[in-house]
N, C-alpha and C positions, 0 to 999 in steps of 0.2 A: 542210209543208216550209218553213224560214226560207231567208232570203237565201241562208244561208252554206252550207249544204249544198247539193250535186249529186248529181243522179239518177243512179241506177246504168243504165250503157250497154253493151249487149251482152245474151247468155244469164245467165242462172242459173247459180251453182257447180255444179258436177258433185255428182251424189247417190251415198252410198254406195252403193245399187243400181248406178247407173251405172257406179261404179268396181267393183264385184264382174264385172259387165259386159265391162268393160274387161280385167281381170285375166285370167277366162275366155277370151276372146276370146284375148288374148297367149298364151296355155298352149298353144293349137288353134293357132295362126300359125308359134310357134318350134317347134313340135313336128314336125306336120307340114300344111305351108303348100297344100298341093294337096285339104288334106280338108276346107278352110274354103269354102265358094260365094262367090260374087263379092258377093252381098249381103253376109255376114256381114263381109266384109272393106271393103266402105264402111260399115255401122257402126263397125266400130274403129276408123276414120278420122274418122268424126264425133267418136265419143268421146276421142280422142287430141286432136283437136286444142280439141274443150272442154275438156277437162283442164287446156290449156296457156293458156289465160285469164288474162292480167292478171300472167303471168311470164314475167317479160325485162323488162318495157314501161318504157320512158323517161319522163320530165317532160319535159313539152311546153317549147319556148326559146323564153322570151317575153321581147321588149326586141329594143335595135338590137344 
C-alpha cells in the first residue's frame, strides 16, 4: 500500500448471502413480527445496520 491510499475502516460489505438473510428475515418481521425469537430479530439488526455502511457518511471538514 503506497502513501496515497487508506485502509479500509470498519466491516466488510454485506455478502449476498447476507443480504438474502436480510430479505428473509424482513419477509418473517413484516409479516408476522411475534413469530421471529428475539435472537433472529438481533440478527436483523446486525445485518441492517451493516447494510447501511458508508451511506449518508460526510467528508470529514478539515481547515479553519
Amino acid at each position: 500500500m503506497n502513501s496515497q491510499q487508506v485502509a479500509p475502516i470498519g466491516p466488510a460489505p454485506i455478502s449476498l448471502a447476507e443480504w438474502q438473510e436480510l430479505a428473509s428475515l424482513k419477509a418473517a418481521i413484516d409479516g408476522y413480527p411475534q413469530s421471529v425469537c428475539p435472537s433472529r430479530q438481533e440478527r436483523f439488526t446486525e445485518l441492517m445496520v451493516k447494510s447501511l455502511v458508508g451511506k449518508g457518511d460526510r467528508p470529514l471538514i478539515t481547515g479553519p
